[in-house]
Predicted model as a PDB file, atoms N, CA, C, CB and O in Angstrom, pLDDT in the B-factor column:
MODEL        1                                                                  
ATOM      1  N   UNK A   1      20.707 -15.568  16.324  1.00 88.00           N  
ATOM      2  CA  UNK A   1      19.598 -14.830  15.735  1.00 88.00           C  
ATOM      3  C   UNK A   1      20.036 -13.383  15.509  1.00 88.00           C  
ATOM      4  CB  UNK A   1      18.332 -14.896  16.646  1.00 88.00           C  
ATOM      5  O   UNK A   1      20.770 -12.985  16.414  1.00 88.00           O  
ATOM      6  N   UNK A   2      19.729 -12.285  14.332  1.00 94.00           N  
ATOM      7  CA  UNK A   2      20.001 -11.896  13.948  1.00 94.00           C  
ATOM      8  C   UNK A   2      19.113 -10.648  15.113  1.00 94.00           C  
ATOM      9  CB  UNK A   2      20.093 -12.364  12.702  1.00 94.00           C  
ATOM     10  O   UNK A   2      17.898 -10.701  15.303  1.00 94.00           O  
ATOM     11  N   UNK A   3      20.145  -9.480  15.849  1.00 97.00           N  
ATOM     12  CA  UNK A   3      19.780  -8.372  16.266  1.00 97.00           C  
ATOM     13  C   UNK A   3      18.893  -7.330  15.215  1.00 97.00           C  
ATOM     14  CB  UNK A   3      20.984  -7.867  16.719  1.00 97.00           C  
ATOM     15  O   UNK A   3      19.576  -6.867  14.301  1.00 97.00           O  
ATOM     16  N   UNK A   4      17.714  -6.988  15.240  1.00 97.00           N  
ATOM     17  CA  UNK A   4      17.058  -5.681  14.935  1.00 97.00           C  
ATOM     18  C   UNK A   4      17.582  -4.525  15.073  1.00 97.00           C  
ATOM     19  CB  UNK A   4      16.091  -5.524  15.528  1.00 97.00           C  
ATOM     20  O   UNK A   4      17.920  -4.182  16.206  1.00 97.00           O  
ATOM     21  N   UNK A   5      17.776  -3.653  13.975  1.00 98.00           N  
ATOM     22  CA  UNK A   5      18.226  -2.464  14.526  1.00 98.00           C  
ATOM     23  C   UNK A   5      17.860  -0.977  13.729  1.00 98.00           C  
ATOM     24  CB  UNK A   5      19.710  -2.684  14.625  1.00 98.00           C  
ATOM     25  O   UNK A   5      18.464   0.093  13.805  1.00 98.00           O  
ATOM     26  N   UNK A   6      16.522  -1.367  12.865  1.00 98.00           N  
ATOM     27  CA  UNK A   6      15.966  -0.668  12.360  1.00 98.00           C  
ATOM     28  C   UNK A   6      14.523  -1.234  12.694  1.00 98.00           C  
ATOM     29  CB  UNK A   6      16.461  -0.497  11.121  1.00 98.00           C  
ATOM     30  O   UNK A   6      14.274  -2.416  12.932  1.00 98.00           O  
ATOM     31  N   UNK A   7      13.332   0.140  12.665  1.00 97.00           N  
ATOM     32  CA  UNK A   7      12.135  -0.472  12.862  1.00 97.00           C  
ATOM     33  C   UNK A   7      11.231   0.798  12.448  1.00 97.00           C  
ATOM     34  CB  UNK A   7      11.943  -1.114  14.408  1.00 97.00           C  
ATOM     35  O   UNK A   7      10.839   1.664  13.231  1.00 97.00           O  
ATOM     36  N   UNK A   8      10.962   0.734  10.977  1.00 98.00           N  
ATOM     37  CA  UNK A   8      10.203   2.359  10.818  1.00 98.00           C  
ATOM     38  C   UNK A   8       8.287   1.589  10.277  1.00 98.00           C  
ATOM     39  CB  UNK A   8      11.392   3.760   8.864  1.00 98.00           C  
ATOM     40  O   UNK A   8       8.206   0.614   9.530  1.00 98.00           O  
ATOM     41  N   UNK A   9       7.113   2.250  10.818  1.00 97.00           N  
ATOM     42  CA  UNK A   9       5.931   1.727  10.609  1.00 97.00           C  
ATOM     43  C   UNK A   9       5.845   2.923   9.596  1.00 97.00           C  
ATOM     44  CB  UNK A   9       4.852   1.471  11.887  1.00 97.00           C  
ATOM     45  O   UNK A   9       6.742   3.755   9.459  1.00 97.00           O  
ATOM     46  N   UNK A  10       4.445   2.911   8.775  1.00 96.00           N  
ATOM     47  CA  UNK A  10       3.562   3.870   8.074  1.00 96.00           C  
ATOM     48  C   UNK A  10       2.229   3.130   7.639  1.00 96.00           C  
ATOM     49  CB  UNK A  10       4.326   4.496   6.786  1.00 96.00           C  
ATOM     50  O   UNK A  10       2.119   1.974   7.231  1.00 96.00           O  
ATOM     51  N   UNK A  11       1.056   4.271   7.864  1.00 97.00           N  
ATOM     52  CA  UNK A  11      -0.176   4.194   7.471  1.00 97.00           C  
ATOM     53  C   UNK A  11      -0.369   4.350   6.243  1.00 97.00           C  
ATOM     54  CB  UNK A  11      -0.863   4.903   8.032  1.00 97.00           C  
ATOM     55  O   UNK A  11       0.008   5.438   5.807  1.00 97.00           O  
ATOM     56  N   UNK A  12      -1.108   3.213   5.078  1.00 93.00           N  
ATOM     57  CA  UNK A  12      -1.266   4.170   3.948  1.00 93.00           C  
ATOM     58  C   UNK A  12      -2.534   4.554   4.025  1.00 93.00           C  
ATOM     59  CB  UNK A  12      -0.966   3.665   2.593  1.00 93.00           C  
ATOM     60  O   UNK A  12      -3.165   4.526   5.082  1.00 93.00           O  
ATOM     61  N   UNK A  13      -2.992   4.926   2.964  1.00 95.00           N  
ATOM     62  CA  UNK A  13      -4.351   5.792   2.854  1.00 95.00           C  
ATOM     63  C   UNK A  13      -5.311   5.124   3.196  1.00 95.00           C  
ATOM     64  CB  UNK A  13      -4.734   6.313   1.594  1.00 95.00           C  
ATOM     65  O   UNK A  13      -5.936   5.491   4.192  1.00 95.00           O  
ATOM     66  N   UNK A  14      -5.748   3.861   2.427  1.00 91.00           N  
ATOM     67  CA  UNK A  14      -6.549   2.675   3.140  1.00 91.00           C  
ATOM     68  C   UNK A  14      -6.888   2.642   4.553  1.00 91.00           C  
ATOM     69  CB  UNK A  14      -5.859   1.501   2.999  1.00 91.00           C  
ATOM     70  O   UNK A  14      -8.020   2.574   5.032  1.00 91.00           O  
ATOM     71  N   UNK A  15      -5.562   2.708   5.283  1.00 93.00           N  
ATOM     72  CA  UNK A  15      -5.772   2.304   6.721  1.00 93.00           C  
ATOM     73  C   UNK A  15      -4.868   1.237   7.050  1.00 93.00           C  
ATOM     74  CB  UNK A  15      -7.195   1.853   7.017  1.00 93.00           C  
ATOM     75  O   UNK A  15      -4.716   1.120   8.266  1.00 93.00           O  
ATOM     76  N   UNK A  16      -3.951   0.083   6.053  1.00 92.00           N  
ATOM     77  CA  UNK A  16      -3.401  -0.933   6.241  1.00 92.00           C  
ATOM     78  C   UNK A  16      -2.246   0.040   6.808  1.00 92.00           C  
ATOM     79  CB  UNK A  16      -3.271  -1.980   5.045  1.00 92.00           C  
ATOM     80  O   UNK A  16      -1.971   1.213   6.556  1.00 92.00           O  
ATOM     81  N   UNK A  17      -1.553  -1.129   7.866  1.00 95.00           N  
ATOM     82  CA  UNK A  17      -0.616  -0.615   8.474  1.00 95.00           C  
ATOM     83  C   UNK A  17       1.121  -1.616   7.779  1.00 95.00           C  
ATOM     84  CB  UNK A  17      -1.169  -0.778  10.262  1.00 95.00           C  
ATOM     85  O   UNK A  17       1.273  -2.821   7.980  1.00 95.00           O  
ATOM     86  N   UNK A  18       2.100  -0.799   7.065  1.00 95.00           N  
ATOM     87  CA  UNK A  18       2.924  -1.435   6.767  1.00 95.00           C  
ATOM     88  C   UNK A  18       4.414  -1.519   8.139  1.00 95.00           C  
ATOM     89  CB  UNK A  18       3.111  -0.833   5.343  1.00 95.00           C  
ATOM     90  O   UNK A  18       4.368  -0.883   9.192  1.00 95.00           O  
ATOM     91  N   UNK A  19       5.350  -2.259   7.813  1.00 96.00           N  
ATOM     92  CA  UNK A  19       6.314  -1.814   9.156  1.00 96.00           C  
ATOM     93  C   UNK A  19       7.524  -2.527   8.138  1.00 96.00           C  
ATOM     94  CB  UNK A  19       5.914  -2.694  11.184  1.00 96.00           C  
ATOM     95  O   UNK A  19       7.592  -3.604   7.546  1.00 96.00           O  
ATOM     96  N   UNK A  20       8.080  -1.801   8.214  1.00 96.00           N  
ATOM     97  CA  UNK A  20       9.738  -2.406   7.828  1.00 96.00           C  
ATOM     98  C   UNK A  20      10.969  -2.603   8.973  1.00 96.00           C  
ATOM     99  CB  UNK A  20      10.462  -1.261   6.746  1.00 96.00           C  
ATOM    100  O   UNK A  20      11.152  -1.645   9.724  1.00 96.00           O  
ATOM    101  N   UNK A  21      11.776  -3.737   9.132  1.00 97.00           N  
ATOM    102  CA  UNK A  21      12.333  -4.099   9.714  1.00 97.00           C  
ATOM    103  C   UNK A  21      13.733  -4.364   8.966  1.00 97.00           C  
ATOM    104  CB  UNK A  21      11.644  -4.880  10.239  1.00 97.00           C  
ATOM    105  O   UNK A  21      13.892  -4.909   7.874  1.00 97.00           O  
ATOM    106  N   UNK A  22      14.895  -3.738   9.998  1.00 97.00           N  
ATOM    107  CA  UNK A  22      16.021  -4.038   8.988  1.00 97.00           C  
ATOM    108  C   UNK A  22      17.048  -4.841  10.489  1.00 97.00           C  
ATOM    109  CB  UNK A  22      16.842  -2.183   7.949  1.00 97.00           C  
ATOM    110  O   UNK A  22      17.132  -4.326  11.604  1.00 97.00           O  
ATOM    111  N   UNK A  23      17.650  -6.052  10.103  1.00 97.00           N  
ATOM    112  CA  UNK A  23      18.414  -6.973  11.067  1.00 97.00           C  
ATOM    113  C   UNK A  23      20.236  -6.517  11.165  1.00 97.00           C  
ATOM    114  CB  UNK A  23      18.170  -8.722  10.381  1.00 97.00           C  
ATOM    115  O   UNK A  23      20.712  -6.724  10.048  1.00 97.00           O  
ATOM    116  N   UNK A  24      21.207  -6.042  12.036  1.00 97.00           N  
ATOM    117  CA  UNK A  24      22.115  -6.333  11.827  1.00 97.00           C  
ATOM    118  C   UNK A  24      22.856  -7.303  10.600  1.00 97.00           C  
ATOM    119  CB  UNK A  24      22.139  -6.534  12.759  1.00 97.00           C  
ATOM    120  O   UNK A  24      23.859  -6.989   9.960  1.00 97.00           O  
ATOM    121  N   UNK A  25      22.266  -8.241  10.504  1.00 97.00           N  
ATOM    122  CA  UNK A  25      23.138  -9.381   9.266  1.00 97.00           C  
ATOM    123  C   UNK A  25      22.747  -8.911   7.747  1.00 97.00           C  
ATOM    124  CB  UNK A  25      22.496 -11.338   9.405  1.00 97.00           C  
ATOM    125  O   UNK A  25      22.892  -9.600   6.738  1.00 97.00           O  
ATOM    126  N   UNK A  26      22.117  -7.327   7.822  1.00 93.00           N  
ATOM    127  CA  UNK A  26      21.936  -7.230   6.444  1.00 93.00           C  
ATOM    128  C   UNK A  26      20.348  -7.650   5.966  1.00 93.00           C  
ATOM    129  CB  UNK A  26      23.055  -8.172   5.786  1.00 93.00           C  
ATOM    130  O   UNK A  26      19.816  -7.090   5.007  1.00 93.00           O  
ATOM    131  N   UNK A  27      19.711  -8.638   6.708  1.00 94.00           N  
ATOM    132  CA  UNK A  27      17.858  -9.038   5.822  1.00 94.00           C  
ATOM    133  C   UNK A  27      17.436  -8.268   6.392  1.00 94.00           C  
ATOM    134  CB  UNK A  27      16.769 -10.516   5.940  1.00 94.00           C  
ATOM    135  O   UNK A  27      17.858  -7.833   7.464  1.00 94.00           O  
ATOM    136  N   UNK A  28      16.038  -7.760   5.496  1.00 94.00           N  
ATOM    137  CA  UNK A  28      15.432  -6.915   5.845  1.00 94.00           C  
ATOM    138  C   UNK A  28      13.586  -8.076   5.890  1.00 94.00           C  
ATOM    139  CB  UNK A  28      15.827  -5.447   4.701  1.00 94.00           C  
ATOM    140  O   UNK A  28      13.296  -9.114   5.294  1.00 94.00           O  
ATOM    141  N   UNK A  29      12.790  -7.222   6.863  1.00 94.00           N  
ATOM    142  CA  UNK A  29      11.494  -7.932   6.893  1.00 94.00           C  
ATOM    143  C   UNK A  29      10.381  -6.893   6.896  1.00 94.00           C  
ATOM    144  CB  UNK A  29      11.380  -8.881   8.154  1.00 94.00           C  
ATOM    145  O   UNK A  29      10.440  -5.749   7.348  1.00 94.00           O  
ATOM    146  N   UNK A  30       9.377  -7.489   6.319  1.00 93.00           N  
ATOM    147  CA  UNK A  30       8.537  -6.373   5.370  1.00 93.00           C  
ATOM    148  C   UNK A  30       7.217  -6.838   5.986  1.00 93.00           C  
ATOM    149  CB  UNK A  30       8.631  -6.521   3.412  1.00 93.00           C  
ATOM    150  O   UNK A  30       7.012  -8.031   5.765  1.00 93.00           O  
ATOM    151  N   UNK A  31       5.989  -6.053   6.904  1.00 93.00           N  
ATOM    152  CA  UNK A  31       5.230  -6.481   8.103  1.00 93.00           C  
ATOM    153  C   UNK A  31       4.119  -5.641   7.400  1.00 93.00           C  
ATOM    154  CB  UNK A  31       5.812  -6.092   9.813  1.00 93.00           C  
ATOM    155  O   UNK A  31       4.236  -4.423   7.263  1.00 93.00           O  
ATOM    156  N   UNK A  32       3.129  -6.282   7.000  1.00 91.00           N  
ATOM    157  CA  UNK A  32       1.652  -5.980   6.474  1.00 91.00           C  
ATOM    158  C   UNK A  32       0.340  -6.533   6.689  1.00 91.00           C  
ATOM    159  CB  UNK A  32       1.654  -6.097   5.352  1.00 91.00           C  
ATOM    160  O   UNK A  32      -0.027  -7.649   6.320  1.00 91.00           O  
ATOM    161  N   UNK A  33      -0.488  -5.492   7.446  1.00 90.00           N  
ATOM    162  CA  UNK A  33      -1.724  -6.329   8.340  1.00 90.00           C  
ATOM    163  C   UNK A  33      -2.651  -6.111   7.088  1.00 90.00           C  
ATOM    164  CB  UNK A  33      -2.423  -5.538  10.136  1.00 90.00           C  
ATOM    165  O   UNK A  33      -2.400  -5.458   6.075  1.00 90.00           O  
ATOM    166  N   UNK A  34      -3.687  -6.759   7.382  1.00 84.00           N  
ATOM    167  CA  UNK A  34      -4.626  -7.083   6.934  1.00 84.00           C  
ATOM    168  C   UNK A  34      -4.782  -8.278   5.456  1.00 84.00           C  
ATOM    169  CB  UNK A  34      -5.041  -5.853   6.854  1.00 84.00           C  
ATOM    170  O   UNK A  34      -5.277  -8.082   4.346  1.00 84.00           O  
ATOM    171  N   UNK A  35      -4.133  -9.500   6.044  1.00 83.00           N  
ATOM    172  CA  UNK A  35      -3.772 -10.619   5.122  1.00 83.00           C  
ATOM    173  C   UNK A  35      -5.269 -11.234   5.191  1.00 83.00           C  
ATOM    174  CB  UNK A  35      -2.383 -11.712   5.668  1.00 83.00           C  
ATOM    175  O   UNK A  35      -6.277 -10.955   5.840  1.00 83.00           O  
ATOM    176  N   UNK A  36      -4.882 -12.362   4.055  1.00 89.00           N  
ATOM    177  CA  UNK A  36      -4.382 -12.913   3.349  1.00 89.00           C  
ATOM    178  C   UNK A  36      -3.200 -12.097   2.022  1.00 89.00           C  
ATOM    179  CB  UNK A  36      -5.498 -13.568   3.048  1.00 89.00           C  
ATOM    180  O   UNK A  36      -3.777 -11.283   1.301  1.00 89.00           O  
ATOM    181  N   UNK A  37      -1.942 -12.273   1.789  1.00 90.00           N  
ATOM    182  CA  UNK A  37      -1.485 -11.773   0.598  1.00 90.00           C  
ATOM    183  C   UNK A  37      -1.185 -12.975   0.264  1.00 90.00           C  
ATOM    184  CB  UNK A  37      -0.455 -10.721   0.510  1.00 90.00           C  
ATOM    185  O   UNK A  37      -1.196 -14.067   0.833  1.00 90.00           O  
ATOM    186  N   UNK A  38      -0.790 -12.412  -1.233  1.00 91.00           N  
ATOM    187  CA  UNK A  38       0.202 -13.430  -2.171  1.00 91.00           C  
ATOM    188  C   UNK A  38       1.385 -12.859  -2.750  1.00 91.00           C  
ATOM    189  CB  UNK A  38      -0.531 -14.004  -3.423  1.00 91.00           C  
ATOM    190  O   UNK A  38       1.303 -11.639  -2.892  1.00 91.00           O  
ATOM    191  N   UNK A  39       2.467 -13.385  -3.128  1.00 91.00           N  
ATOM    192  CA  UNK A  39       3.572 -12.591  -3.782  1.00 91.00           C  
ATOM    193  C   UNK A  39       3.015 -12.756  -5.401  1.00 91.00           C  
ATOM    194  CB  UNK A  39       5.314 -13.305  -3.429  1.00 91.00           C  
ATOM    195  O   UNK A  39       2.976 -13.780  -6.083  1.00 91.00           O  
ATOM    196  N   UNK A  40       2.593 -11.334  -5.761  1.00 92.00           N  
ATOM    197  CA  UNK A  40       2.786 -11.428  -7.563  1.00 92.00           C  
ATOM    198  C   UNK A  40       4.097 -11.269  -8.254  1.00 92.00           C  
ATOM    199  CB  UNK A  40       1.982 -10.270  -8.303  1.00 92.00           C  
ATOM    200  O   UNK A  40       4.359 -11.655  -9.393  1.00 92.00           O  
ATOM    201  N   UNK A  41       4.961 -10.593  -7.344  1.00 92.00           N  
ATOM    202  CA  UNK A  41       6.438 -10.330  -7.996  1.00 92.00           C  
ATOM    203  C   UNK A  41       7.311 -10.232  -7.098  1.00 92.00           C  
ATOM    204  CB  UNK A  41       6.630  -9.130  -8.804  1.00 92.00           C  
ATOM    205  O   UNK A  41       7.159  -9.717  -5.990  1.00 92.00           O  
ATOM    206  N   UNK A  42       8.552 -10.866  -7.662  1.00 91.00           N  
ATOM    207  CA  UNK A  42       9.824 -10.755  -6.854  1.00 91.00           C  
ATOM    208  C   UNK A  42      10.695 -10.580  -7.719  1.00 91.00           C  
ATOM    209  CB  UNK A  42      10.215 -11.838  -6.000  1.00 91.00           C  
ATOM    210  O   UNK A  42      10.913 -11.558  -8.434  1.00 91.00           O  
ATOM    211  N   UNK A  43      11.528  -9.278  -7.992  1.00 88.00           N  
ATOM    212  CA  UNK A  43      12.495  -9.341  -8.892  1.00 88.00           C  
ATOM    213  C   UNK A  43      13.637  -8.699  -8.566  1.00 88.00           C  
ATOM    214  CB  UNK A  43      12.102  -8.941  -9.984  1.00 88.00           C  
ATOM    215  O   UNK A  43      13.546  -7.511  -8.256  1.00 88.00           O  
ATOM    216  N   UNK A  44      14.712  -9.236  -8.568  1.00 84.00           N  
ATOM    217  CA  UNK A  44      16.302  -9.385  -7.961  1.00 84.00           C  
ATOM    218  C   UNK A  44      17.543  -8.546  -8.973  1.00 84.00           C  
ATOM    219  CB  UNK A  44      16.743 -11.298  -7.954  1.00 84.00           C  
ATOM    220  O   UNK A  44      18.284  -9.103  -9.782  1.00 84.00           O  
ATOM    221  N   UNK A  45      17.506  -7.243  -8.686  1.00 80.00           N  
ATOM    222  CA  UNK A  45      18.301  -6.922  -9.888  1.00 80.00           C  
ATOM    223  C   UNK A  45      19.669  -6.671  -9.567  1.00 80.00           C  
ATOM    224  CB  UNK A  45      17.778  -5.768 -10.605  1.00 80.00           C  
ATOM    225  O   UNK A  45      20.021  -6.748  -8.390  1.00 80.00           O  
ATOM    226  N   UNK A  46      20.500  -6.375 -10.484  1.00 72.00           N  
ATOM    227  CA  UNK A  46      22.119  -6.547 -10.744  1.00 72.00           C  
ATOM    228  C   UNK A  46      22.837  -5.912 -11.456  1.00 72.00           C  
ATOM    229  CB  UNK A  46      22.483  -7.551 -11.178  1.00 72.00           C  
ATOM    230  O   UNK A  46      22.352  -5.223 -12.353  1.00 72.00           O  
ATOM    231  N   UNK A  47      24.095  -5.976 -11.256  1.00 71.00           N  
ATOM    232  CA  UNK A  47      24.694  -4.741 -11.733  1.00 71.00           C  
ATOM    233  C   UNK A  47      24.977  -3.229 -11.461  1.00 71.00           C  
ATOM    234  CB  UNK A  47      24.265  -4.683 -12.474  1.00 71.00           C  
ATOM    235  O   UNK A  47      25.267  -3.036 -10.280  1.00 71.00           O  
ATOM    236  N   UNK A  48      24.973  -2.431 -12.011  1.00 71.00           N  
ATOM    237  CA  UNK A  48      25.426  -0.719 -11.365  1.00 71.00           C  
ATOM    238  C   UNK A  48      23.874  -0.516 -10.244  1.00 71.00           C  
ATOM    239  CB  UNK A  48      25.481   1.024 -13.207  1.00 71.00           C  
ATOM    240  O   UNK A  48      23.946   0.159  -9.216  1.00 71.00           O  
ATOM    241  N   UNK A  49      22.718  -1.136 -10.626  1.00 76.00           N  
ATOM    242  CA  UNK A  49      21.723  -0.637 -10.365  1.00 76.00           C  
ATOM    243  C   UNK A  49      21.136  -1.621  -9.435  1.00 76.00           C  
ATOM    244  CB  UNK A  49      21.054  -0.271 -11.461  1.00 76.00           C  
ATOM    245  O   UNK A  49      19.934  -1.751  -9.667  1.00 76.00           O  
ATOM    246  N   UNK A  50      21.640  -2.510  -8.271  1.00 82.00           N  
ATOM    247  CA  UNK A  50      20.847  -3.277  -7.264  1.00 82.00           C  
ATOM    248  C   UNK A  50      19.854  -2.890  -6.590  1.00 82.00           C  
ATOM    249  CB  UNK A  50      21.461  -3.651  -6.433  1.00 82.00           C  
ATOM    250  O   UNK A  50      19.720  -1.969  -5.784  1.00 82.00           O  
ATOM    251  N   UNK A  51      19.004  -3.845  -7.072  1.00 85.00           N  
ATOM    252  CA  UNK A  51      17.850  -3.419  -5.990  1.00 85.00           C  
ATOM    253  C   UNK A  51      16.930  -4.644  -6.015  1.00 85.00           C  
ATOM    254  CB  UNK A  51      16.927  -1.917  -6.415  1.00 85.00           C  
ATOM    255  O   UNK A  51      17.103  -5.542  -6.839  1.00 85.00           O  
ATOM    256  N   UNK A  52      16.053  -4.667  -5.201  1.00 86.00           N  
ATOM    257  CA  UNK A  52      14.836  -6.027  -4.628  1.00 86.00           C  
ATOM    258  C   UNK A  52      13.851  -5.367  -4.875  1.00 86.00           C  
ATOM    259  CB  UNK A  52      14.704  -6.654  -2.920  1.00 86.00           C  
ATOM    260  O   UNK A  52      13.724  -4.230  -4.420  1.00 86.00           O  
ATOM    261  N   UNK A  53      12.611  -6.153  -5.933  1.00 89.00           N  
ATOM    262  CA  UNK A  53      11.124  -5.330  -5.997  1.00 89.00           C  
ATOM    263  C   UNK A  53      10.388  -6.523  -5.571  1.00 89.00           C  
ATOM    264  CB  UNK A  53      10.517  -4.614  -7.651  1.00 89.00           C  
ATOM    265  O   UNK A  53      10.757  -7.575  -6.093  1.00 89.00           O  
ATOM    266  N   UNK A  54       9.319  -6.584  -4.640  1.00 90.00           N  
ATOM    267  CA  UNK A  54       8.792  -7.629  -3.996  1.00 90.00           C  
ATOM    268  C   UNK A  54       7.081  -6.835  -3.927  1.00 90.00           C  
ATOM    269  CB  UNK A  54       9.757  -8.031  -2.382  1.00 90.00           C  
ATOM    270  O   UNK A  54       6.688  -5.873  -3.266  1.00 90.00           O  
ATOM    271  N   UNK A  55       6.322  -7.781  -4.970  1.00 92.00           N  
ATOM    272  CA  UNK A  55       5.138  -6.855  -5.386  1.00 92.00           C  
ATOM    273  C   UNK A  55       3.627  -7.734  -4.384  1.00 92.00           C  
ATOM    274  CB  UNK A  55       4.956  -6.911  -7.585  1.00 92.00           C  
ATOM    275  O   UNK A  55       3.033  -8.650  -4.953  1.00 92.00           O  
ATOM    276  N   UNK A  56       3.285  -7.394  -3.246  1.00 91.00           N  
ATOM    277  CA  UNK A  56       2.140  -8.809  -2.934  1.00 91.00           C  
ATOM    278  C   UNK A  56       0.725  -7.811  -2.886  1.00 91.00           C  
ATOM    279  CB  UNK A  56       2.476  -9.927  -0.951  1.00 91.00           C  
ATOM    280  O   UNK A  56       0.471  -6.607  -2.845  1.00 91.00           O  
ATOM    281  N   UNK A  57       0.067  -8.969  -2.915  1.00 91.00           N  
ATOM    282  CA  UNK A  57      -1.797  -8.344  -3.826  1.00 91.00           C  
ATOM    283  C   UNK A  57      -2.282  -9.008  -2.855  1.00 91.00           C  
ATOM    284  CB  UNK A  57      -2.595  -8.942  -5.768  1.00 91.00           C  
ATOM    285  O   UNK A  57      -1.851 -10.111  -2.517  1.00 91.00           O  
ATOM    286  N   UNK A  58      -3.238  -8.403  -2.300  1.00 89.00           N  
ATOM    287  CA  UNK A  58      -4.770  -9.407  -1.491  1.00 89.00           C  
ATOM    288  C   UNK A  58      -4.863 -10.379  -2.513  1.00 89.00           C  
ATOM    289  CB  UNK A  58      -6.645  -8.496  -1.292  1.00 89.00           C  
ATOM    290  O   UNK A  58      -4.849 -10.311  -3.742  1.00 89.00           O  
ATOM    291  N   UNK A  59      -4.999 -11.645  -1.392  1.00 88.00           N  
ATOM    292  CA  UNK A  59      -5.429 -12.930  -1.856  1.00 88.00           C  
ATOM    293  C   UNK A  59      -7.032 -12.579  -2.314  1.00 88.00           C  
ATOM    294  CB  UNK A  59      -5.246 -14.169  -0.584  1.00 88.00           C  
ATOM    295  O   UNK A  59      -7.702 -11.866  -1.567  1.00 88.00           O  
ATOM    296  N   UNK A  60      -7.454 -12.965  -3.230  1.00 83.00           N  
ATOM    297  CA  UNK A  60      -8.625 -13.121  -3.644  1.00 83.00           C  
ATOM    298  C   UNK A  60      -9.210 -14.966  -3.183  1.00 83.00           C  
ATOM    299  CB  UNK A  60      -8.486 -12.669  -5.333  1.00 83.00           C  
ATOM    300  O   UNK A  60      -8.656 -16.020  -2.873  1.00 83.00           O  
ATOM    301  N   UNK A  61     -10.856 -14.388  -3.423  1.00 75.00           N  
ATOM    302  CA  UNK A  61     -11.324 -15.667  -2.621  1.00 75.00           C  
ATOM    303  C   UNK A  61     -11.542 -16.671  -4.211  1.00 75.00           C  
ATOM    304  CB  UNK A  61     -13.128 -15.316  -1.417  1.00 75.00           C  
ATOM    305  O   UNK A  61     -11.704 -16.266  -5.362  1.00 75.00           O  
ATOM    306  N   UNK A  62     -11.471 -17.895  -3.740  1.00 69.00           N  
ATOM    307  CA  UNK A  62     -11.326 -18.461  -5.257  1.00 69.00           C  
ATOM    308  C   UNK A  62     -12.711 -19.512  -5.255  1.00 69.00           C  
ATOM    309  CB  UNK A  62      -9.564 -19.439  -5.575  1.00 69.00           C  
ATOM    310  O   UNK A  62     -12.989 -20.169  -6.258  1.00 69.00           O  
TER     311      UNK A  62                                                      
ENDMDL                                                                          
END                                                                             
């Protein structure tokens, strides 16, 4: 299992509390109260310019 070795929280304005987690092996884990979410976007980019955009929205009631 992969050692923790980053662990930074922040409040946003709302009040939801976010927490980012970063593991020795490189994954990172992304900690947000007040669920239900859904992922609206995940997009994986490449080239000179890498980066991960991972977009999630309150679940709405259906």
């Amino acid at each position: 299992m992969a050692e923790r070795i980053f662990s930074e929280g922040l409040v946003l304005p709302d009040g939801r509390k976010v927490r980012v987690l970063a593991y020795d092996d490189g994954s990172v884990r992304i900690r947000l109260d007040a669920t239900p979410y859904v992922m609206e976007e995940c997009f994986l980019g490449g080239g000179s310019t890498q980066h991960a955009i991972i977009k999630l929205a309150p679940k709405r009631a259906s």
